[in-house]
C-alpha positions, 0 to 999 in steps of 0.5 A: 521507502525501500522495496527489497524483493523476496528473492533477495532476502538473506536466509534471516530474512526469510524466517522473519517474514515465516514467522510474519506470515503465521503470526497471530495477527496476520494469519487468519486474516489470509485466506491460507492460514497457515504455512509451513516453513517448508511451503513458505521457502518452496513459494519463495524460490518459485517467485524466481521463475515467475513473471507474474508475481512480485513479493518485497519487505518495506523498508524506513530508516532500517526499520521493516514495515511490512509486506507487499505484494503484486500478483497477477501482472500483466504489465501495462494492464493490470495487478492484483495486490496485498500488503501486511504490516509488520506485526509489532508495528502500528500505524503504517497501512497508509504508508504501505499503501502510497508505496504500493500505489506508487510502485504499481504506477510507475513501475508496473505501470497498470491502469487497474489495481485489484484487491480483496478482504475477507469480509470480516477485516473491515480495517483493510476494506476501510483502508482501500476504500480510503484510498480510492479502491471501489467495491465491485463484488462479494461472496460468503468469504471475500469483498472485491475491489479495483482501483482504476486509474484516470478513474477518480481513483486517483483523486481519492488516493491522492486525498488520503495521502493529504490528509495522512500528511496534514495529520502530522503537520499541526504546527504548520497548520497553526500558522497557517503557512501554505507555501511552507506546507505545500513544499512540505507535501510535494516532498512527501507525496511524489505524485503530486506536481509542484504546479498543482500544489500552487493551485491548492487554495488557502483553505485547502481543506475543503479538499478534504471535506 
């Protein structure tokens, strides 16, 4: 998957994620509802002088997935992020989450993740909590998580990305060829190193019990 940041984007692409953003389908789910376009392209001009905010469109074979975002940075230590899937797409939440996982990671490089819902989106709490995020508070609005890595949070990530990988691999389970699935998720998940897929037992689906 491909990150373009928002200070990149063509002026086409800045009216797409406009619309994006105060679509039907995305804009009560923010704690802003809705944006002007006057607002939207002074916020995107804004993330050229600030350090602690990076906004990217999600990208697959030339098809835009949706949006991530990282707020609060402080590198090294910790992010807070959001992500919205393209509004005529279905079924990439778990995707945006392994690039956002991966991108926090490896090139923010925190150790803590922080997000937050509103209460009633039970399909974006059910989404981090499956990937490894923890419940820490909630007031009359919003639900509160973190994710911390070392933490057990990676386990449960990393659980996640299986078995959204093991969905799409029935033929290969049929067969129950492991060598061939195991080098199949080393190339779909890069967190996962070549000596650990070996370890996975044959009935590796205890691991996802």
């Amino acid at each position: 998957m491909m990150l373009k940041n928002f200070v990149d984007l063509d002026e086409i692409e800045k009216v797409l994620v406009f619309g994006w953003r105060n679509h039907l389908k995305i804009a009560p789910l923010m704690r802003t509802q809705t944006i002007t376009l006057k607002e939207h392209l002074q916020f995107m001009e804004s993330l050229k002088q600030d350090s602690t905010k990076q906004y990217f469109l999600a990208l697959q074979d030339d098809e835009i997935l949706g949006v991530l975002c990282f707020i609060d940075i402080q590198h090294g230590i910790s992010c807070e992020f959001g992500i919205y899937q393209n509004p005529d797409l279905k079924g990439y939440g778990a995707a945006l989450m392994e690039a956002m996982l991966k991108y926090a990671q490896r090139t923010l490089g925190v150790v803590k993740i922080y997000a937050c819902a509103l209460n009633t989106n039970q399909k974006a709490i059910s989404l981090y909590q499956r990937f490894g995020f923890q419940f820490t508070n909630k007031d009359a609005q919003m639900s509160y998580f973190v994710f911390s890595a070392g933490g057990g949070g990676e386990f449960v990530a990393l659980k996640a990305t299986l078995l959204h990988f093991f969905a799409t691999q029935t033929t290969i389970l049929a067969t129950q060829d492991y060598s061939l699935l195991a080098y199949k998720i080393h190339k779909a998940s890069k967190n996962v190193e070549s000596q650990s897929l070996r370890a996975i037992p044959s009935p590796f689906l205890s691991l996802c019990a």
